[in-house]
C-alpha positions as CSV (number, residue, x, y, z in Angstrom):
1,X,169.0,-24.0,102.1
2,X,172.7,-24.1,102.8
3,X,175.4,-21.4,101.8
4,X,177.9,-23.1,99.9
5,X,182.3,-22.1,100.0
6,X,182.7,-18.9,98.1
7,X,182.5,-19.3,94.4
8,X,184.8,-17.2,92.4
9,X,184.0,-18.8,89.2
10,X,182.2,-16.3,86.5
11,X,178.6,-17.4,86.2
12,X,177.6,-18.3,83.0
13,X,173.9,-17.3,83.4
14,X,172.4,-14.3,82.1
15,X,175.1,-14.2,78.6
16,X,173.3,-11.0,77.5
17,X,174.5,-9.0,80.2
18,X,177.9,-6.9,79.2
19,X,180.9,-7.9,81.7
20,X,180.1,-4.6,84.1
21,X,176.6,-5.8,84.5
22,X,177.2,-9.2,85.3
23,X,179.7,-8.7,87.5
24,X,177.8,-6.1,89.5
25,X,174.7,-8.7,89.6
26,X,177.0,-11.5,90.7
27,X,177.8,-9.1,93.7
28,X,174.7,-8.9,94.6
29,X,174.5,-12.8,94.6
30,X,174.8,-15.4,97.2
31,X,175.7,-18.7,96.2
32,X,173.3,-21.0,97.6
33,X,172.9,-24.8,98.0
34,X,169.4,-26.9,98.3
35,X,169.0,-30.6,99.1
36,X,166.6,-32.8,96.9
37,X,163.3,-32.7,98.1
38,X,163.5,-29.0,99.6
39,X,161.3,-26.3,99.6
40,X,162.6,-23.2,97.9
41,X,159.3,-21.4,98.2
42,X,156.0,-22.0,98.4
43,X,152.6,-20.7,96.6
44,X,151.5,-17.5,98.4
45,X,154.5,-16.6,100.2
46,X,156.4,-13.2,100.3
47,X,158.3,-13.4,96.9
48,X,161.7,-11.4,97.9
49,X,164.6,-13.2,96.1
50,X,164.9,-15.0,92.4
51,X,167.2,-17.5,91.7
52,X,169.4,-18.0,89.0
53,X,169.7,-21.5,88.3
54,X,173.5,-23.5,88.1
55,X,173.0,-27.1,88.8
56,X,170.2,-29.3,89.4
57,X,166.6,-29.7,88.9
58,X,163.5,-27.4,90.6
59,X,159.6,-28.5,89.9
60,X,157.1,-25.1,90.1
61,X,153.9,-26.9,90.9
62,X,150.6,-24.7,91.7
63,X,147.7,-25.7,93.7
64,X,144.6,-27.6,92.0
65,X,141.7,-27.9,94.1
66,X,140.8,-31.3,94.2
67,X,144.2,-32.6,93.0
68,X,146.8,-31.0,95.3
69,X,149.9,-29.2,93.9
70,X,150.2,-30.1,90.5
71,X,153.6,-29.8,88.7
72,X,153.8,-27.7,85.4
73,X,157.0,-26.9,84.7
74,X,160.7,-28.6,85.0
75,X,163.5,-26.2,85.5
76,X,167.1,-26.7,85.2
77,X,170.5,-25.3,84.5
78,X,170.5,-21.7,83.5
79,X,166.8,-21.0,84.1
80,X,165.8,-18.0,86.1
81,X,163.8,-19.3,89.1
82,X,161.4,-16.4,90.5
83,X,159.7,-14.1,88.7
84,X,157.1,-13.0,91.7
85,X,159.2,-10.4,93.2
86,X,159.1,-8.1,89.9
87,X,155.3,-6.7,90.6
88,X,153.7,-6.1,93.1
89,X,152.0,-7.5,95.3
90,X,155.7,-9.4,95.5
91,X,153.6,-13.3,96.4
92,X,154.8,-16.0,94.6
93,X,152.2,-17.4,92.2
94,X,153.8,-21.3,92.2
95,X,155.9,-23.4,94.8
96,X,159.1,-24.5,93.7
97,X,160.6,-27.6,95.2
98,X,164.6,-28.7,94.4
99,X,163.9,-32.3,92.5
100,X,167.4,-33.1,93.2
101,X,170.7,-31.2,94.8
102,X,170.6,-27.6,93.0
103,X,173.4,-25.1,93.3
104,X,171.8,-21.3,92.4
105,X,172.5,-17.8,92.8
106,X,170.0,-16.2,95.0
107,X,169.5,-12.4,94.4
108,X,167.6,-10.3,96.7
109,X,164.7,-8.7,95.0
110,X,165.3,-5.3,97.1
111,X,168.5,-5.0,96.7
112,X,168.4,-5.5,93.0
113,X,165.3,-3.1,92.7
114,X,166.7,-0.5,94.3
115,X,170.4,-1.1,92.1
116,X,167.5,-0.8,89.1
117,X,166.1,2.6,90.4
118,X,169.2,4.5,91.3
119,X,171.1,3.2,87.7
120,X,168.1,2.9,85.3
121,X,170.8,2.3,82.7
122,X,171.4,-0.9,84.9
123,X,168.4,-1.9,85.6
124,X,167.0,-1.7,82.0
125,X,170.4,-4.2,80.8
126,X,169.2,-6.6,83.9
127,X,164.8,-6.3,82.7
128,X,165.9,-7.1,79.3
129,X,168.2,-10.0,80.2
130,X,165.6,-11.4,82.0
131,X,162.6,-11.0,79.9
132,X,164.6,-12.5,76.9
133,X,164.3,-15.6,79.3
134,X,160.9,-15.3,80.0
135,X,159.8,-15.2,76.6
136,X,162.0,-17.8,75.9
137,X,160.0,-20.0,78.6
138,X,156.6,-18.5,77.0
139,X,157.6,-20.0,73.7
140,X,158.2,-23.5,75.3
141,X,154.8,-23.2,77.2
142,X,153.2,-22.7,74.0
143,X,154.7,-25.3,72.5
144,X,154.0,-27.4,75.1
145,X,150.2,-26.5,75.0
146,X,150.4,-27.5,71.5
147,X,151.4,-30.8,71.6
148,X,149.0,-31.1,75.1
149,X,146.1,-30.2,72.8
150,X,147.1,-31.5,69.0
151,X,144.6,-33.4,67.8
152,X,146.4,-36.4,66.0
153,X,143.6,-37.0,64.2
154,X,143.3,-34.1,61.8
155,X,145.6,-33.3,58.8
């Protein structure tokens, strides 16, 4: 991971957020750089920043026993990356690996946490912001584990 030249521009991530809010999270944000083939985390490891994607590609695989790490999702431009650091016990559940040169805005989970806890107001703009993502990504699942398991065959 590399730190890129300081990026002024306004992030376009995270739309819900009011101008306040997003400005305050994009303090809190380092831009960051990763090479293809890079390791942004791996399964089991202290999950203590997310991500918010700007550029690029990032695979989450997970470990199969028997078959290795096994990709199961794609993410790209405008996805949150990191979702670990929300509950405890703060370990990421996947690996995530940069599929080709990703720029991101890496937020450390303390910091924010604590932003959360001392302006609930804050922190409940920033929960909702995200989980309107993460449902978002639920609904693709599920369509995805339609398709997987449509049977072609029945009307």
């Amino acid at each position: 991971m590399t730190t890129p030249p300081e990026d002024t521009r306004t992030p376009i991530l995270l739309p819900e957020l009011g101008a306040a809010d997003r400005q305050r999270l994009q303090r809190m944000s380092t831009p960051v750089t990763f090479e293809a083939g890079e390791y942004i985390f791996r399964e089991g490891e202290a999950a203590r920043s997310c991500w918010l994607l700007r550029r690029g590609r990032v695979l989450l695989s997970t470990s199969v026993p028997g078959r290795g790490d096994v990709v199961i999702e794609t993410l790209s431009d405008g996805d949150v990356l990191g979702w670990s650091w929300m509950q405890p016990p703060h370990v990421w559940s996947f690996g995530a690996l940069a599929a080709t040169a990703t720029e991101a805005w890496k937020i450390d989970a303390a910091t924010l946490r604590a932003a959360a806890e001392v302006d609930p107001a804050f922190g409940y703009a920033v929960t909702r912001a995200l989980s309107g993502l993460l449902l978002d990504r639920l609904l693709a699942t599920r369509a995805r584990l339609l398709d997987l398991y449509s049977n072609p065959g029945t009307p």
